[in-house]
N, C-alpha and C positions, 0 to 999 in steps of 0.2 A: 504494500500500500504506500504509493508515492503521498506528502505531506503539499504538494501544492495546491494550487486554489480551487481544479479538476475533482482532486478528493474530498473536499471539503464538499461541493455538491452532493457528492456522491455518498458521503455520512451524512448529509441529511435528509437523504431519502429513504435510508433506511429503520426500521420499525425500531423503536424507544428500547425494546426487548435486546435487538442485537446491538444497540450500541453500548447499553449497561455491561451485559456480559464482556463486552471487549475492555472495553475501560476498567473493567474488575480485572477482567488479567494481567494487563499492561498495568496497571496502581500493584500487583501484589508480585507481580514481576522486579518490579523497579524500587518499590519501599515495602515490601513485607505486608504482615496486619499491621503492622504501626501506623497509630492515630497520634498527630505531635499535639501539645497542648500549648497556645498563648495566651500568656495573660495579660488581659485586651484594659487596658487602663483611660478610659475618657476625659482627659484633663481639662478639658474647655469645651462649653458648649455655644460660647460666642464667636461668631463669624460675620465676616465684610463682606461677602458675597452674597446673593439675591437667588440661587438657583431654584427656577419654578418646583420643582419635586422635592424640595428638600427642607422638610422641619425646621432645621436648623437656621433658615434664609436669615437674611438680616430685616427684612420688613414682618416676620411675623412678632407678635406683641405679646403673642396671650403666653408663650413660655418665661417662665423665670430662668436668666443666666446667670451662668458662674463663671469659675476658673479657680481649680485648684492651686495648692500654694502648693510649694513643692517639697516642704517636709510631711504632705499628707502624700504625696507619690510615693514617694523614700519609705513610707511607712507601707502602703500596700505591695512596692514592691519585693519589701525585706520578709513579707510576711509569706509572700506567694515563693519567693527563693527556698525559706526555711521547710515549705511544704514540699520542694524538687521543681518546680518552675525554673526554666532554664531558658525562658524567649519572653519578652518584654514588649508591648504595642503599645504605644500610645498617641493617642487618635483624637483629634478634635477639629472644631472648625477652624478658619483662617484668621485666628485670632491677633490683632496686632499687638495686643499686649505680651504674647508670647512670643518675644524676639530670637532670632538666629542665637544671640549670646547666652540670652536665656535658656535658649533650646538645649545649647552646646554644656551650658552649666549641669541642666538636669543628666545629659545623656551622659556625663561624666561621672556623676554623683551614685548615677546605677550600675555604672562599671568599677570604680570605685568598692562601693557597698556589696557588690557580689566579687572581689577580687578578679574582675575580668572573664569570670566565665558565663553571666548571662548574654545572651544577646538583646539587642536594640532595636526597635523598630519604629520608624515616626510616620505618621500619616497627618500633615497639615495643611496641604497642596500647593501652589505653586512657590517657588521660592528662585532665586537665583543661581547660576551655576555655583558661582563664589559661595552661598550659603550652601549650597548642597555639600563644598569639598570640607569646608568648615564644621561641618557635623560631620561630616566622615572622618573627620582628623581628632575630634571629641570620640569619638566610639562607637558611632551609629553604623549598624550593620547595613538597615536595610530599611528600603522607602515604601509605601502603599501611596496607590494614587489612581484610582479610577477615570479612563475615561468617558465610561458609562455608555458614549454609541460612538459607533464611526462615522454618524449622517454629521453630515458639516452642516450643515443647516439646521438639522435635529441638534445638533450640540449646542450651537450658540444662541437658540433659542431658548433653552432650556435652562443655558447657564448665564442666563441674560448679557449675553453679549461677548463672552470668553469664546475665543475660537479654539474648536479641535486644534489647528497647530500650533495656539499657543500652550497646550496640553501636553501635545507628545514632544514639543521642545523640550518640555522639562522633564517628559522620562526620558530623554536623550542625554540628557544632559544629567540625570542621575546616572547613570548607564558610564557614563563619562566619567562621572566623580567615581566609579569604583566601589560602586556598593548593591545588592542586590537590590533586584527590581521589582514590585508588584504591581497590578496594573488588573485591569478588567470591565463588566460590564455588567448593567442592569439588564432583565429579559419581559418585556412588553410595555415598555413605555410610550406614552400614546405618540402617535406615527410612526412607530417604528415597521419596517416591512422585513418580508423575508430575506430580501435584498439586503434591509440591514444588517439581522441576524447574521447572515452569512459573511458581510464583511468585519463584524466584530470576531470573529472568529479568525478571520484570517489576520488581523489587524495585532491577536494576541499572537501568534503561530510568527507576523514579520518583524515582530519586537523580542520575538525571544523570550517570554517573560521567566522570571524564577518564581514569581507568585500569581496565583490568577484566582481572583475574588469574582462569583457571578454570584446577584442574587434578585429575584422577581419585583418588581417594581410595586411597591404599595401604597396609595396613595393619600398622603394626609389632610384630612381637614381642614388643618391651619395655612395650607398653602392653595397658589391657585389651579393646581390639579386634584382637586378635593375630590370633583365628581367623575373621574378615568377609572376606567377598570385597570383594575391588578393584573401583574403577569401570571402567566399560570406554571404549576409546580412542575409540569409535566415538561412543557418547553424546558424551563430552569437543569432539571434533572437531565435531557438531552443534550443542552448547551452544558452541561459540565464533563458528560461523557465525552465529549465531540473533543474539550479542550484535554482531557486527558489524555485522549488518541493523539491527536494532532503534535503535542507536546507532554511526552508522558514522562519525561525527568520535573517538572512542576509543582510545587506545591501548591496545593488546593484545597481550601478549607468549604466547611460545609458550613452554609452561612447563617445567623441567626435569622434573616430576612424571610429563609426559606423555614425555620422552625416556628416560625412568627405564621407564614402564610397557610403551615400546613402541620397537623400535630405531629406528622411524623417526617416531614421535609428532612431533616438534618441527617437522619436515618436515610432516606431518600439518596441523598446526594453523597454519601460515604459509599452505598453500596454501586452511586455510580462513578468512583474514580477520585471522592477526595479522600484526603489523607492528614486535616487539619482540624482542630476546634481550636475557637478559642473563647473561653470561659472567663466571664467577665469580672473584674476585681476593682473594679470602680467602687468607692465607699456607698453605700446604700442609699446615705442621706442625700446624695444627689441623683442618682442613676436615673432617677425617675424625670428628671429634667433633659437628660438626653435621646430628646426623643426623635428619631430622624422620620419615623413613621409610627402608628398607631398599631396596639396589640405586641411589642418586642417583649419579647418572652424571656428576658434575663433582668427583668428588673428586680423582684424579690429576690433573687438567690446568688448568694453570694460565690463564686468561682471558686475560689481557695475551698472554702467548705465543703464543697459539693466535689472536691475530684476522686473521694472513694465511691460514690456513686454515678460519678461517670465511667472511671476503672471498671467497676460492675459490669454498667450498661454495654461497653464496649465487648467486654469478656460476652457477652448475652449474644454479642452480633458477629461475634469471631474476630473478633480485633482488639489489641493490646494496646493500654496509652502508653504512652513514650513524654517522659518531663525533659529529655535534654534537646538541644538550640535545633536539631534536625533542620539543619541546613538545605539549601539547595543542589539538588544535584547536578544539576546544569549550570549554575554559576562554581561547583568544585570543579569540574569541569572544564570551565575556563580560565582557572586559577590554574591548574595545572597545566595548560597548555600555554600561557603564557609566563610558566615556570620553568617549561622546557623550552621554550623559544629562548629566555634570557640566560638561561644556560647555556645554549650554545653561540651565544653571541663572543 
C-alpha cells in the first residue's frame, strides 16, 4: 500500500470495519498494547483570539477566566511525577499574559522539579520562530497545534481571519526549532466536505507529524456555531484509523472530545489505532471553567487519582498503561539519522 494521495482515496472507500482492523495491526505492530499516559495541565483559559467554534473565543462573556500561577502547576505536576507520570501538557489559550519568558520559566521549573526526566509539552499557538527555539532551549520537548481543516477559506473563516498559512508557518517552523510536532484536525465542522476530509488527511501524512490529535466537532452554545450539528463518532473513528495507516510511527491519542461525544468514543478510537490518553490534572477548582465545548467529561475526576482505574480499564481492553515520556517514533527516527549523517561528516 503506496502512502500517496491515490491511497488515501482509496482508505476511504473502504468499510469503517477494515480500516479499524488494519490500524489495530499496524498500532500493535509499531507500539505494542501500550497506552502512554499525559498529564494534560490547562493553565489559562484566556485567549486573544475570536475563533467561531471555540468556547474559549475572546468575545464570549458568560465564562469566568483564569490563569494559573505557576507554583499551583509545580504542585500538580510534582504530584502526577510522584504517581509515575513521565509527559507533561500544558494547554491553554493564546494568553498574552503568559509570555515566551514566562513560558520558558515554567518549562524549566518542570525539568528542574523532575531532574530532567519528564517530558514537556506546550500547546498555546502561534508564537515566533525565535520563541519556538527559546522554549526549546528551556526544555520543551514538544509542540501541539491544530490546524483543524485544510479548506483555506474554511480556516480563516473560522478563525476569524488567521490564514491556514499563517498556521503551518509555524508548524514549520516548530519542525525547525527541533522539537516534536503535533498537529491535527477537527471531523464535521460545518462546511467541511469530503474533499476536505481527504485533504486533512493528507495534509497530516505531508507534514510528517509525531503527534496527530482528531476529535469530532461539538458545538457550543456560547459561540456563534451554537446551532451546527456535531461531527459524528463514526467518521472521527475512520479518520483516526486512516491517520494510523497512512502514518503509523504516530502518536495518537484518543480524544476527550470523542468521550465527551460518545460514552464509549475513547474506547472507540484506541481500538482504532491510538495509543495515547491523556488524563486531566488541572486543579478541580477551575476545570470546570475550561470549557472549549459543552458535556467534557473530565471535569469531576481528577487524573492522578483515577490512573489505577484506568490501568484497570485498559487491562479490560487488552492494553497496558505505560507512565514513561513514550516518545515519538518517527521523530527517534530522525534523530538518529541525522546522528549518523553528522557522524560521518
Amino acid at each position: 500500500m503506496t502512502r500517496g494521495a491515490s491511497s488515501i482515496r482509496e482508505l476511504m472507500a473502504l468499510p469503517t470495519a477494515n480500516l479499524v482492523a488494519e490500524a489495530d495491526r499496524i498500532r500493535t505492530e509499531r507500539y505494542g498494547d501500550g497506552v502512554w499516559i499525559r498529564g494534560l495541565m490547562e493553565f489559562t483559559n484566556r485567549c486573544a483570539c475570536n475563533c467561531l467554534y471555540c468556547g474559549l473565543r475572546r468575545e464570549n462573556r458568560k465564562i469566568g477566566r483564569y490563569s494559573l500561577e505557576e507554583n499551583v502547576l509545580l504542585d500538580a505536576a510534582r504530584a502526577a511525577f510522584d504517581r509515575g507520570i513521565r509527559t507533561f501538557v500544558l494547554q491553554g489559550g493564546e494568553d498574552p499574559l503568559w509570555t515566551t519568558d514566562r513560558l520558558c520559566a515554567i518549562v524549566r521549573a518542570i525539568k528542574e522539579q523532575t531532574s530532567g526526566e519528564a517530558a514537556v509539552t506546550l500547546s498555546c499557538g502561534i508564537r515566533s520562530p525565535g520563541e519556538y527555539r527559546a522554549l526549546r532551549d528551556a526544555g520543551m520537548d514538544r509542540y501541539l497545534m491544530r490546524f483543524e481543516t485544510s479548506d483555506r477559506e474554511l480556516h480563516e473563516c473560522l478563525r476569524d481571519g488567521v490564514s491556514l498559512e499563517r498556521r503551518l508557518r509555524a508548524l514549520r517552523d516548530l519542525r525547525e526549532a527541533g522539537v516534536e510536532v503535533g498537529s491535527g484536525f477537527m471531523v464535521g465542522l460545518p462546511g467541511e466536505t469530503e474533499k476536505t476530509r481527504r485533504e486533512n488527511l493528507e495534509l497530516c501524512r505531508d507534514l510528517e507529524l509525531d503527534m496527530i490529535g482528531i476529535g469530532p466537532f461539538i458545538p457550543n452554545p456560547d459561540t456563534p456555531l451554537f446551532a451546527a450539528a456535531p461531527g459524528t463518532i463514526e467518521e472521527t473513528v475512520r479518520m483516526t484509523a486512516i491517520v494510523r495507516i497512512i502514518l503509523p510511527d504516530a502518536n495518537i491519542p484518543a480524544t476527550t472530545a470523542a468521550g465527551s461525544l460518545f460514552a464509549e468514543g475513547r474506547e472507540a478510537m484506541l481500538a482504532a489505532g491510538a495509543n495515547v490518553l491523556m488524563p486531566n490534572i488541572t486543579p478541580l477548582s477551575v476545570r470546570m471553567l475550561y470549557l472549549l465545548y459543552p458535556g467534557k467529561d473530565t471535569i469531576r475526576q481528577d487524573g492522578v487519582q483515577e490512573l489505577d482505574e484506568i490501568a484497570g480499564h485498559l487491562r479490560a481492553l487488552g492494553r497496558t498503561m505505560r507512565l514513561d515520556r513514550g516518545d515519538s517514533r518517527s521523530s527517534a527516527r530522525r534523530r538518529g539519522v541525522a546522528e549518523t549523517a553528522a557522524a560521518r561528516m
